[in-house]
KELUMVEX-643686 format. One record per residue: y, x, z of N, C-alpha, C in turn. Coordinates in steps of 0.1 Angstrom, whole numbers, padded with zeros to 4 digits, always signed. Example, Ala and Ser with C-alpha at 12.3 -4.5 7.8 and 13.67 -1.06 7.14 Angstrom:
// residues 2
-0057+0132+0078-0045+0123+0078-0033+0132+0078;-0022+0128+0071-0011+0137+0071+0000+0129+0079;
***
This chain:
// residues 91
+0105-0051+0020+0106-0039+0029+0098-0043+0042;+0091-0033+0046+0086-0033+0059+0090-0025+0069;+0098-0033+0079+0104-0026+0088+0116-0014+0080;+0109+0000+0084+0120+0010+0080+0111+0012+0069;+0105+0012+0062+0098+0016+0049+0095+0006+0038;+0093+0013+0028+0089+0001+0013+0073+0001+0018;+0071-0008+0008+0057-0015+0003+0055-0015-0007;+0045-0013-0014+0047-0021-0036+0032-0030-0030;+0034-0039-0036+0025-0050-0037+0027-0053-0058;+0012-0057-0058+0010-0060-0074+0015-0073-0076;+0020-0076-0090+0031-0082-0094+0020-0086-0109;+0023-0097-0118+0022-0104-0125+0032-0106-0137;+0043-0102-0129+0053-0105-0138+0059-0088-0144;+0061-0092-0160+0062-0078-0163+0081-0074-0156;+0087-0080-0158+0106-0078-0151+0101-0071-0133;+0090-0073-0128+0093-0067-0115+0093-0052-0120;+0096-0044-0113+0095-0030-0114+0101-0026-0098;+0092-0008-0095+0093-0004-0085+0102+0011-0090;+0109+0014-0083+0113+0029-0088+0115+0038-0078;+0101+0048-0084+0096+0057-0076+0094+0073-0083;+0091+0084-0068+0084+0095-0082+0075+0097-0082;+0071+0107-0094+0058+0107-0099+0055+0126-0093;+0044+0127-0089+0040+0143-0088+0028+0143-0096;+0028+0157-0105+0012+0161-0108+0008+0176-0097;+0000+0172-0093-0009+0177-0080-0018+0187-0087;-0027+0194-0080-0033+0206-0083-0047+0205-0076;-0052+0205-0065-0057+0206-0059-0062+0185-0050;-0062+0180-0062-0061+0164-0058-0071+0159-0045;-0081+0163-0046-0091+0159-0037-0090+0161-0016;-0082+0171-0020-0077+0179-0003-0061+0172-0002;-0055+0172-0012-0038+0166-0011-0040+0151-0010;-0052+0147-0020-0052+0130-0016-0061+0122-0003;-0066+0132+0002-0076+0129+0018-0063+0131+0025;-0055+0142+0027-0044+0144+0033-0035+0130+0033;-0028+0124+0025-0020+0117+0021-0027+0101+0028;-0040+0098+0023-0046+0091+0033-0051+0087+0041;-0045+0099+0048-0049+0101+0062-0033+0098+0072;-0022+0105+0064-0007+0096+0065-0008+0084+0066;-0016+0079+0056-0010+0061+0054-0013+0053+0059;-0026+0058+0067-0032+0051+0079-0046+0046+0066;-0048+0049+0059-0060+0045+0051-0074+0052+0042;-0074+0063+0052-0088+0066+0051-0099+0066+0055;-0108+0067+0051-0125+0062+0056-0127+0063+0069;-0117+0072+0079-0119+0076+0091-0110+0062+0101;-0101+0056+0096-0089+0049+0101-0096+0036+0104;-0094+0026+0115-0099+0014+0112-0091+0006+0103;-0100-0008+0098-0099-0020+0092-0091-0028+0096;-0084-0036+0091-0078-0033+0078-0068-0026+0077;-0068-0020+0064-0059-0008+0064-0043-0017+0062;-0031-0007+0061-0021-0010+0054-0020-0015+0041;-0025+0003+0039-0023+0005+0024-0036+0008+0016;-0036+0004+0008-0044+0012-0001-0043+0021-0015;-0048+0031-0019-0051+0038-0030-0054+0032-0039;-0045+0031-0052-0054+0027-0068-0044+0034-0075;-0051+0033-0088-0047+0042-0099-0043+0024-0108;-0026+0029-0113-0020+0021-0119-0013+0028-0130;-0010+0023-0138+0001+0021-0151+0013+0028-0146;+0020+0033-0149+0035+0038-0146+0040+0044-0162;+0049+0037-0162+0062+0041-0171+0069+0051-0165;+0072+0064-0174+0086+0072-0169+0097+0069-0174;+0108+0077-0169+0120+0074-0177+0121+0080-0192;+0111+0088-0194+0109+0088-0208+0108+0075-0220;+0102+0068-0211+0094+0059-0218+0079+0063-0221;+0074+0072-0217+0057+0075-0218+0052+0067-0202;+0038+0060-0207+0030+0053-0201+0018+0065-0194;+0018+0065-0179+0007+0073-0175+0002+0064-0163;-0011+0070-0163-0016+0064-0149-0014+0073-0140;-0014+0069-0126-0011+0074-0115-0017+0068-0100;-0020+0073-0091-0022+0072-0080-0010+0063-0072;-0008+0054-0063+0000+0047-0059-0007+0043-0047;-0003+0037-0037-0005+0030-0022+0003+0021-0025;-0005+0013-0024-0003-0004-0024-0004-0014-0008;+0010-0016-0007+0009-0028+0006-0004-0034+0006;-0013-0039+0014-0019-0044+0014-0025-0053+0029;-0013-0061+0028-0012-0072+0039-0001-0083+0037;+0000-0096+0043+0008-0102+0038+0022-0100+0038;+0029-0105+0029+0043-0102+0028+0054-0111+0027;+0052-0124+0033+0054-0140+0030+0069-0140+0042;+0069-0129+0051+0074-0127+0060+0083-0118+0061;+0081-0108+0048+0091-0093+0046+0102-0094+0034;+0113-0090+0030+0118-0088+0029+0117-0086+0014;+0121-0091+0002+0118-0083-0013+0130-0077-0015;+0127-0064-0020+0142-0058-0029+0141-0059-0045;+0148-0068-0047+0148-0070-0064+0149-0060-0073;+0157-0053-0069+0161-0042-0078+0147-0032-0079;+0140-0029-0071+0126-0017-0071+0133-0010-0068;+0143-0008-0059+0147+0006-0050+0151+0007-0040;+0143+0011-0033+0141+0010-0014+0153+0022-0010;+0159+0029-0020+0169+0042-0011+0182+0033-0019;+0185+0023-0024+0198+0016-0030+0194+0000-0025;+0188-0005-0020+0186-0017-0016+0204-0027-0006;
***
């Protein structure tokens, strides 16, 4: 955890898991400039960012595998807090 908010940082090991939701968007290109512009990590924000944008793997609770858009911590975390479980609103 950082401060009052999560983080997802990439993991190696398959047992971590994060549990979050998923949206399908419409209009991606105006909603995800938007969203990046929240996170503190768009082209306009300075260096270095928080977070960043990548397209990852996600499991639903279906069990179907999709990629998806995600913000990734991206700063050290040697200092912060892990929630084992992957859920930042039951931590």
């Amino acid at each position: 955890m950082i401060e009052w908010y999560p983080g997802v940082i990439e993991s190696d090991d398959s047992s971590d898991k994060v549990i979050g939701e998923v949206y399908q968007i419409k209009n991606q290109k105006v909603l995800l400039s938007q969203l990046d512009q929240y996170e503190g990590c768009s082209s306009h924000d300075p260096e270095p960012h928080e977070f960043i944008r990548r397209v990852k793997s996600v499991l639903l609770e279906s069990g179907e595998k999709i990629r998806a858009w995600i913000y990734l911590f991206d700063q050290a975390v040697s200092d912060k807090e892990r929630i084992f479980s992957g859920n930042f609103l039951h931590r």
